[in-house]
BADRENNU-725087 format. One line per 2 residues: their letters; for each residue y, z, x of C-alpha. Coordinates in nm, 3 decimals. Layout:
% BADRENNU-725087
a) Y:Z:X; ...
***
This chain:
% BADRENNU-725087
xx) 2.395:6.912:10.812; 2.453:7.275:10.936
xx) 2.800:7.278:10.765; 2.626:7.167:10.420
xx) 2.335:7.434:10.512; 2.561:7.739:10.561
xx) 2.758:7.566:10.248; 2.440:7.581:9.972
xx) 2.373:7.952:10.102; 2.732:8.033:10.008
xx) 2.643:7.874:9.691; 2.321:8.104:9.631
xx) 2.519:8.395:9.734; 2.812:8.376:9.489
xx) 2.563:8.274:9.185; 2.335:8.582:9.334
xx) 2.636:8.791:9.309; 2.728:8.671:8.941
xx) 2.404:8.725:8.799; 2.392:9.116:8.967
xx) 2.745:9.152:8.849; 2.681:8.996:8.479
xx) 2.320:9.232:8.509; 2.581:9.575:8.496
xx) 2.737:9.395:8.124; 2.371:9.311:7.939
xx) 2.016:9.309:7.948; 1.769:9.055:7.814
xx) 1.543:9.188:7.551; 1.183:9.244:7.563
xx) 0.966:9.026:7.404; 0.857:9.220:7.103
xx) 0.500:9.332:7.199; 0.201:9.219:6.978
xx) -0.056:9.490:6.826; -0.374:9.521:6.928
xx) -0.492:9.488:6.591; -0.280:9.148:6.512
xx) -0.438:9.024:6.863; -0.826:9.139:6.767
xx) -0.779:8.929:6.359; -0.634:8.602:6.551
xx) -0.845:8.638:6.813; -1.142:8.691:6.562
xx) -1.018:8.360:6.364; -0.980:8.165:6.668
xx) -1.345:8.237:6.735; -1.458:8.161:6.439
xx) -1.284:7.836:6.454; -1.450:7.745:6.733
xx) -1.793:7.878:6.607; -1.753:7.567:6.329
xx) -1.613:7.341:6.561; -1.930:7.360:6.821
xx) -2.158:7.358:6.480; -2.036:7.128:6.335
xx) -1.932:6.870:6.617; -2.304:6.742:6.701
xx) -2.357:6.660:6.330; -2.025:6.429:6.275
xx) -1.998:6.063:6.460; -1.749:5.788:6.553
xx) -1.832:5.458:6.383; -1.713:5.169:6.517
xx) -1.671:4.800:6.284; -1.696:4.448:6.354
xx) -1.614:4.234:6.079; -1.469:3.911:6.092
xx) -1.097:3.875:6.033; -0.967:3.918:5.655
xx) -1.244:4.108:5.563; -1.113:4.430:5.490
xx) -1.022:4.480:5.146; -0.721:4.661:5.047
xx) -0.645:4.754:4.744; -0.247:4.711:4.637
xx) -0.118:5.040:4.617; -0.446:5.239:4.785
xx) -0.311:5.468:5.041; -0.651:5.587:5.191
xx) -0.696:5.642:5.605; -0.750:5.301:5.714
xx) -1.032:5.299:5.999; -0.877:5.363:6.333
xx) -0.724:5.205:6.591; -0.957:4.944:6.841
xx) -1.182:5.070:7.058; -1.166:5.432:6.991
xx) -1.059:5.542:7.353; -1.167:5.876:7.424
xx) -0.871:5.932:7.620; -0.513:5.778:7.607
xx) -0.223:5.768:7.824; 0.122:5.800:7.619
xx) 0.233:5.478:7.674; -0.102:5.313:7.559
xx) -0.111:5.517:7.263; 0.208:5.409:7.155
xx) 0.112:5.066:7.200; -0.196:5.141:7.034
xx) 0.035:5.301:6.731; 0.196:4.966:6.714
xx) -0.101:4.751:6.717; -0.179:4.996:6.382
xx) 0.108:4.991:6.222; 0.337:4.700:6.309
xx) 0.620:4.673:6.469; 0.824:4.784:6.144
xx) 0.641:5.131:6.136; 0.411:4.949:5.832
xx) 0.034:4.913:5.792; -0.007:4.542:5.815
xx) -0.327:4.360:5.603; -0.502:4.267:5.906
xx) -0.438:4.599:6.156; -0.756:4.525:6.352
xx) -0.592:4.199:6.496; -0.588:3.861:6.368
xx) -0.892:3.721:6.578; -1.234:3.592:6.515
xx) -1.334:3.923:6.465; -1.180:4.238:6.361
xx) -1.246:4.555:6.507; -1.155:4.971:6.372
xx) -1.315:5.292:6.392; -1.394:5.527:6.142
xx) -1.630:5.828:6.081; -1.925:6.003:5.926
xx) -2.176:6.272:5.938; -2.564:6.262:5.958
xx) -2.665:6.364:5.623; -3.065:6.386:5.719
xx) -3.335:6.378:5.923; -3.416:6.020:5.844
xx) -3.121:5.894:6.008; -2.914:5.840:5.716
xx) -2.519:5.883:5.789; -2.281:5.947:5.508
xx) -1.953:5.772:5.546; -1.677:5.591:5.342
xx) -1.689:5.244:5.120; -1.425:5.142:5.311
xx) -1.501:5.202:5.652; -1.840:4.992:5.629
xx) -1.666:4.754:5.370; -1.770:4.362:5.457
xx) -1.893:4.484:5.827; -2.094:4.238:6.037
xx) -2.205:4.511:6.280; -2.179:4.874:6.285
xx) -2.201:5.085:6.580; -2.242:5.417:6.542
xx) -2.132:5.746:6.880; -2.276:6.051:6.894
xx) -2.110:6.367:7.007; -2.276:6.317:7.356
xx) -2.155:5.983:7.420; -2.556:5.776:7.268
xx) -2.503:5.473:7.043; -2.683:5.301:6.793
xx) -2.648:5.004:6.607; -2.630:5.107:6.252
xx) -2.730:4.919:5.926; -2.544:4.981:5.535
xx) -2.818:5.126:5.306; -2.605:5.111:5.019
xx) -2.241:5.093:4.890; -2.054:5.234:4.607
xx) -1.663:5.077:4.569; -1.674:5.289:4.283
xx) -1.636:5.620:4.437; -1.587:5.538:4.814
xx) -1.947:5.665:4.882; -2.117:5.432:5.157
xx) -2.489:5.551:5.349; -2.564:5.399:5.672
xx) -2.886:5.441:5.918; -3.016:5.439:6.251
xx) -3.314:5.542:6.456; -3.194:5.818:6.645
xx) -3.313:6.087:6.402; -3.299:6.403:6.663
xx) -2.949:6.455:6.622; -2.879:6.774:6.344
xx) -2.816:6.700:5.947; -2.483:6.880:5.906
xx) -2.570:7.170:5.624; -2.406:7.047:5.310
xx) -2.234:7.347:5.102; -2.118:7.356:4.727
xx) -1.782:7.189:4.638; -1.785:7.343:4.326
xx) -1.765:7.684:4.440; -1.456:7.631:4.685
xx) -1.118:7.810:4.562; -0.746:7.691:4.620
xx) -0.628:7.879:4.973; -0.986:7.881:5.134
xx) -0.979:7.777:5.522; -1.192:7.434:5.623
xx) -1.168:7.205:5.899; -1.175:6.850:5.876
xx) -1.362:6.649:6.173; -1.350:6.303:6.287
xx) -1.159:6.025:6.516; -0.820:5.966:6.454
xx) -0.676:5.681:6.539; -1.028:5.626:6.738
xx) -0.993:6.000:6.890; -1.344:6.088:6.863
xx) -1.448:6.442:6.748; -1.086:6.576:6.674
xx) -1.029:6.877:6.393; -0.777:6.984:6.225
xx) -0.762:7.302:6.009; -0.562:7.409:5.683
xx) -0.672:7.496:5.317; -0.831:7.360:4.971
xx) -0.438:7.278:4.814; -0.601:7.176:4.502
xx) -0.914:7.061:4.356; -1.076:6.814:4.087
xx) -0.778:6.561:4.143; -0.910:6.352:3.842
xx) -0.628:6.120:3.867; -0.502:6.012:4.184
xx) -0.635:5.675:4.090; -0.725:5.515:4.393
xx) -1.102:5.490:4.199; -1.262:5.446:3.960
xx) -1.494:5.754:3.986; -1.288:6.050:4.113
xx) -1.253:6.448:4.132; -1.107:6.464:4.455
xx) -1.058:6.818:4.663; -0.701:6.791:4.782
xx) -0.608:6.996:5.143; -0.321:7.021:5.418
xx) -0.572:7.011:5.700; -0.424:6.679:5.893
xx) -0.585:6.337:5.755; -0.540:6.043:5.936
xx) -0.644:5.653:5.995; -0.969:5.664:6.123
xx) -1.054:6.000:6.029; -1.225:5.822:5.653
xx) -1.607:5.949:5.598; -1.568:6.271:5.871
xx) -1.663:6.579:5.681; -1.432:6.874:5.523
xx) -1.647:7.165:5.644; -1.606:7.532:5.509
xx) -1.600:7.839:5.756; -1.953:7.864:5.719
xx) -1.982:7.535:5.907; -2.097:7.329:5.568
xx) -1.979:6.991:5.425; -1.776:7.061:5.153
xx) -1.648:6.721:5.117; -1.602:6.304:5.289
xx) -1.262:6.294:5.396; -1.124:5.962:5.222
xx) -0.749:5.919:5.114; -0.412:6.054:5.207
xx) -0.061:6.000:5.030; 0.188:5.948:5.288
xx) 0.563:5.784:5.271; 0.502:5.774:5.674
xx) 0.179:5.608:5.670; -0.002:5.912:5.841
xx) -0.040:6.275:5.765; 0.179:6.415:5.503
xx) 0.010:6.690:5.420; -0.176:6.584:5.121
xx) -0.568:6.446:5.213; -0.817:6.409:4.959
xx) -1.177:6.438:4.982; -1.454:6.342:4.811
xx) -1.623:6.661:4.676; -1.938:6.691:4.900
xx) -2.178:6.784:4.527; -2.011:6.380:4.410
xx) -2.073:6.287:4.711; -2.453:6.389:4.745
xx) -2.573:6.301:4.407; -2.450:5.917:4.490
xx) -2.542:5.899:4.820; -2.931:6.035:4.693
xx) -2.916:5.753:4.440; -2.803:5.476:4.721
xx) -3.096:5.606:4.940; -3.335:5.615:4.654
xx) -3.263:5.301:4.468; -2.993:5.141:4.689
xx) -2.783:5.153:4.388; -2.568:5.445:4.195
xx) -2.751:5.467:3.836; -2.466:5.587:3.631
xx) -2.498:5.642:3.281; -2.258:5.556:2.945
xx) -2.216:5.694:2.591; -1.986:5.367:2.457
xx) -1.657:5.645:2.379; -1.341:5.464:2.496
xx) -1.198:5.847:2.585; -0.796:5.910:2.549
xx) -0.623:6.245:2.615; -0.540:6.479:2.404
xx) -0.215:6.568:2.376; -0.018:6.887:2.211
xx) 0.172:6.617:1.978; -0.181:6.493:1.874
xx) -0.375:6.823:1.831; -0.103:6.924:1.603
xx) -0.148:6.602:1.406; -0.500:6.721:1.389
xx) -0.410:7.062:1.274; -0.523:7.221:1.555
xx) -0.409:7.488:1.779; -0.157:7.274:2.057
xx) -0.339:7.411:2.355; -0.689:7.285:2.288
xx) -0.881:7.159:2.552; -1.053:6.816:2.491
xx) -1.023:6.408:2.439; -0.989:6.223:2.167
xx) -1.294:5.927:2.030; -1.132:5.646:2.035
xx) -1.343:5.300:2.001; -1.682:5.318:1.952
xx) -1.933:5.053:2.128; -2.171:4.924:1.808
xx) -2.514:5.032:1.893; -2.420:5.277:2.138
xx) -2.521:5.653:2.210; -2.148:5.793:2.052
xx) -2.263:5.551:1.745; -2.587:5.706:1.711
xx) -2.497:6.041:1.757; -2.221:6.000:1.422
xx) -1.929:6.010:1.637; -1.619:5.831:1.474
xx) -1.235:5.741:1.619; -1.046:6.065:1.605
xx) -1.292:6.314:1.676; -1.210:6.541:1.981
xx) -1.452:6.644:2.195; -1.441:6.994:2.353
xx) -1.791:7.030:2.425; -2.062:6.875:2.636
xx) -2.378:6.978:2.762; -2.306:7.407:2.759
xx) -1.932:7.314:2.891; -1.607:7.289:2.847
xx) -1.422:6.949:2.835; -1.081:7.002:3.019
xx) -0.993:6.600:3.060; -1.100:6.213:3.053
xx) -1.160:6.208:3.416; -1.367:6.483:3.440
xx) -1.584:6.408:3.138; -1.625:6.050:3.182
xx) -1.731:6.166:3.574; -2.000:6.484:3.387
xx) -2.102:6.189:3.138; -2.189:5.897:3.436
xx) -2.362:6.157:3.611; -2.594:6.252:3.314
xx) -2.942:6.175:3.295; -3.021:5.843:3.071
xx) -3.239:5.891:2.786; -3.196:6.303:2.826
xx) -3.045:6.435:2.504; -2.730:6.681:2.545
xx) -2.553:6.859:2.306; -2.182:6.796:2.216
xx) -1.923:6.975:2.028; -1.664:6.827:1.842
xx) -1.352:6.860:1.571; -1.362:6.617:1.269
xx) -1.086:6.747:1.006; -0.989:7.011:1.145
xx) -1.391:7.176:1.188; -1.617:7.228:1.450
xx) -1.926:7.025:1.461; -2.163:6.994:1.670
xx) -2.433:6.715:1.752; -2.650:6.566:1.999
xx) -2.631:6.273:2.239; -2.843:6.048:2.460
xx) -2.678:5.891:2.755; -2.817:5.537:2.810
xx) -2.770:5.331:3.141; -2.413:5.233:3.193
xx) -2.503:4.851:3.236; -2.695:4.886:2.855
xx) -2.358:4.964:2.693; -2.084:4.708:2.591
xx) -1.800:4.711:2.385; -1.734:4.405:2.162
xx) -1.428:4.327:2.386; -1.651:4.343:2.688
xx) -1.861:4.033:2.542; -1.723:3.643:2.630
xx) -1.687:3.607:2.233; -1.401:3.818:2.218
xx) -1.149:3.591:2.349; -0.894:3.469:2.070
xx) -0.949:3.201:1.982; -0.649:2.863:1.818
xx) -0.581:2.870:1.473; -0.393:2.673:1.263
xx) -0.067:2.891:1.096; -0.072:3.015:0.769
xx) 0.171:3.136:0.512; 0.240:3.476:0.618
xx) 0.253:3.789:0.384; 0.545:4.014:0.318
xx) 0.675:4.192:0.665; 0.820:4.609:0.625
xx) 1.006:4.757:0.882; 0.900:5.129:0.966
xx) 1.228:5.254:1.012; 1.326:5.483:1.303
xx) 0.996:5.381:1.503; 1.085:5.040:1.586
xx) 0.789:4.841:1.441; 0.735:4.572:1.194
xx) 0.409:4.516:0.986; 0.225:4.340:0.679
xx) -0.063:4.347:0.571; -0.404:4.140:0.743
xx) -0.521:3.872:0.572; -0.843:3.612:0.759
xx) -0.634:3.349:0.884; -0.362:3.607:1.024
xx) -0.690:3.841:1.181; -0.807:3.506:1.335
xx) -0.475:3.336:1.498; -0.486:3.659:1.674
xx) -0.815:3.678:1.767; -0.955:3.983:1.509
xx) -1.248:3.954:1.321; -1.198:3.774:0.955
xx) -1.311:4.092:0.821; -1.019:4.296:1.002
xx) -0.849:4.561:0.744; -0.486:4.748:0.778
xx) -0.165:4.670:0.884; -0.087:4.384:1.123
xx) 0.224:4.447:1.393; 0.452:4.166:1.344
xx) 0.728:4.336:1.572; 0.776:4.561:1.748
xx) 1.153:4.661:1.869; 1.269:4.702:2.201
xx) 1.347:5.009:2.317; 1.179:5.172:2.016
xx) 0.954:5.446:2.024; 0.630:5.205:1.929
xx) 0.709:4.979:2.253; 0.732:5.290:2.449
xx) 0.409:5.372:2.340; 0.264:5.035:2.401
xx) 0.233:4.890:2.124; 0.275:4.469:2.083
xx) 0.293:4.231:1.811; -0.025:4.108:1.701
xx) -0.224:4.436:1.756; -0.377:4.607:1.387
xx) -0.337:4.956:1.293; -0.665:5.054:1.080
xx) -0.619:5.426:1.045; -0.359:5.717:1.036
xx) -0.367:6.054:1.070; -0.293:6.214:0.753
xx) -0.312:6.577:0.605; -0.462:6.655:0.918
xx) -0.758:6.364:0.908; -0.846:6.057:1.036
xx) -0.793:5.788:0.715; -0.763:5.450:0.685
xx) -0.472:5.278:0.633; -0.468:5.086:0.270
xx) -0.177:4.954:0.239; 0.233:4.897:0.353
xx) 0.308:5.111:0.068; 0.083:5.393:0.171
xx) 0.224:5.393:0.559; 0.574:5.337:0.481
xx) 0.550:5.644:0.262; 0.349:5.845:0.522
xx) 0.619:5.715:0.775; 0.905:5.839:0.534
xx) 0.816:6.190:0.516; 0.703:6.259:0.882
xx) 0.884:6.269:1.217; 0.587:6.189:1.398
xx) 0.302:5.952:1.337; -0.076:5.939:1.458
xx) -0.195:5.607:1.478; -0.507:5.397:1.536
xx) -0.430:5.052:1.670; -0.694:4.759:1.760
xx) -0.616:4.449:1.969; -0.857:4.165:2.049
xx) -0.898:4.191:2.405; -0.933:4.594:2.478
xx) -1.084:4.878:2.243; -0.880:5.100:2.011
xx) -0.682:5.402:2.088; -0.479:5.621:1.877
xx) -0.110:5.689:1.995; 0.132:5.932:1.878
xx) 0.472:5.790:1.766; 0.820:6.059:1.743
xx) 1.084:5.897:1.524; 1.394:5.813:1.730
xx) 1.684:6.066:1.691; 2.000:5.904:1.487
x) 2.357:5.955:1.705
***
């Protein structure tokens, strides 16, 4: 032992000696020294993110789901949080989160269909905020989806069995309740005055991690077509998303909801980088109706609403970077039909503002008052117009292909007319007659041009058109008119390298579709 002693201090004396003589050659650098005004603005935002944090953390709670196995209901291709993993520990050790990662994912790194466990009864955690003083807790569809018993944690550790006030699949929107009222109503801002870049926070349990937040910015907002629902205008931010974090709130830096955390697109499965939120003024208008009436009363004009695109407006003779949609079909009876709307106008107007896209108007329309008249502008040849419209309750509107009748029904074959092909846009068509409208399942009455073919890899079956569908009307001299005759369109189709066409079928309403003529090699 004392030879290996005086040995190691040999050791420690050489190295000693090679670091003094190494000191003479070079000198580490100092660490580049911070200014005190750098160190008072971080230290100024880190307080103020932990102002929010400690406002908004009593407001925001853990809910935890019982349903029985199979019950959750997800949609192919939805890539929202999924509630979190079971139990929501408070505390994990790295090994048991891992496991706990697995039990969420699969072994394979995939969400599986039944992630709570394949038991009598699933379990998963997800969150929400208390949106009153009546109990009421705002959360996600999803979450609270086919639950047998909710449980709801407080910031402090209290629970409360909770019970679903009302659901909306439609939006993602769910309200909840218990009897603990004492606990704070988190202040609710305004969505619609957040801009791209501003700082929030987004607050919930991870993965059953209760009360965790993450920070980042507003990336983007009114994402009207992420299409995970039907009703959507989501706010889009980098602040980390994850399972079990669906129906926290996206707070501002004033410490207000600004949104209900709700969806993520991932290629990992968890935070990419790209959240979405429900915007919190969506949010509050639906979650007042489920309160109110237990239901969300939308509301419906009968406009089946199609985009409108620079190829169109020019069609239209108007300028290519108008703002609008296009009429389509018109529901018989309905509020459009009563207020003179016809296929091919293009709506720019509605209610004192603009009309920047389908989603967004369809969302400003279902939000409307029934039976309240708004105004609505409009292009018909080229003109602007204006009008007025009455909204009536979205369950009071129907289009014909809506209604059982509209199913095609057998007929026997009959001698079919003369077929033209429209050369260079890879369709075939003759003209309707009754029995032809009613083997494929038109009305008798039908008028225009039937599609008898249409070729493959052709502009028309890139466009989506299908044998069997009618074309009514075309766009010509820059209006809507109806199509007469084979003659008339083969002529119209002759002298033009694009074509604007309205096409019917039996078993979905009209839309117009552009058509460029293919290029010859």
């Amino acid at each position: 032992m004392k030879r290996n002693a005086v040995a190691w201090a040999a050791l420690v004396v050489s190295s000693a000696a090679l670091v003094n003589s190494a000191s003479s050659h070079w000198r580490l650098a100092a660490a580049p020294r911070v200014s005190p005004e750098s160190q008072k603005a971080t230290s100024a935002l880190s307080e103020a993110f932990e102002d929010v944090a400690n406002a908004v953390t009593p407001s925001v709670v853990q809910i935890n789901v019982q349903r029985k196995a199979g019950g959750l209901n997800l949609r192919q291709g939805r890539r929202a949080p999924f509630p979190g993993a079971p139990n929501g520990p408070q505390g994990v050790d790295p090994k048991d989160f891992e496991e706990m990662l697995k039990k969420f994912f699969g072994p394979d790194g995939r969400p599986e269909r039944e992630q709570f466990g394949g038991g009598p009864v699933a379990e998963g955690t997800g969150s929400g905020f208390v949106y009153d003083d009546r109990g009421h807790i705002l959360t996600n569809n999803h979450v609270v989806e086919n639950a047998a018993k909710l449980t709801v944690t407080f910031h402090d550790g209290t629970e409360a069995v909770a019970k679903v006030v009302g659901t909306d699949p439609q939006s993602d929107v769910a309200v909840i309740k218990v009897d603990n009222t004492h606990f704070p109503a988190l202040r609710r801002g305004r969505s619609s005055k957040l801009k791209v870049g501003e700082l929030v926070m987004a607050v919930g349990s991870p993965y059953g991690l209760s009360h965790s937040v993450t920070t980042g910015i507003i990336s983007a907002t009114e994402r009207n077509s992420v299409g995970i629902n039907e009703f959507e205008s989501f706010l889009q931010t980098d602040a980390a998303i994850n399972p079990g974090n669906s129906g926290g709130p996206l707070v501002n830096m004033a410490g207000e909801a600004v949104g209900v955390n709700s969806a993520i697109v991932t290629g990992s499965r968890g935070n990419d980088g790209v959240g979405f939120a429900i915007p919190i003024d969506m949010a509050n208008t639906i979650a007042d109706n489920l309160i109110q009436f237990g239901k969300v009363r939308r509301s419906r004009v009968g406009i089946v609403l199609e985009p409108l695109t620079p190829a169109f407006a020019k069609q239209l003779g108007l300028n290519e970077a108008t703002k609008g949609v296009v009429v389509g079909d018109i529901a018989p009876n309905s509020p459009a039909a009563k207020a003179g709307l016809k296929p091919g106008d293009v709506i720019t107007g509605f209610n004192g503002g603009s009309v920047q896209s389908v989603p967004s108007f369809r969302l400003t329309v279902s939000a409307s008052e029934a039976g309240k008249e708004f105004g609505l502008k409009f292009y018909r040849d080229g003109k602007e117009q204006t009008t007025t419209i009455v909204p009536a309750p979205y369950d009071q509107v129907r289009f014909a292909q809506e209604q059982p009748s509209s199913k095609p029904q057998a007929r026997p074959d009959a001698k079919e007319p003369e077929k033209a092909d429209i050369s260079g846009f890879g369709l075939e068509v003759q003209p309707v007659t009754a029995e032809l409208a009613a083997k494929f399942g038109h009305d008798k009455a039908a008028k225009g041009l039937l599609v008898s073919a249409v070729k493959s890899g052709s502009p028309a079956e890139a466009a989506g058109l299908e044998a069997g569908q009618l074309i009514t009307k075309v766009v010509k001299d820059r209006k809507v008119q109806t199509l007469t005759s084979v003659k008339d369109f083969e002529a119209l189709a002759g002298q033009s390298d694009d074509l604007a066409l309205y096409v019917e079928s039996h078993d979905r309403p009209g839309r117009f579709v552009t058509l460029t003529k293919a290029s010859k090699n």
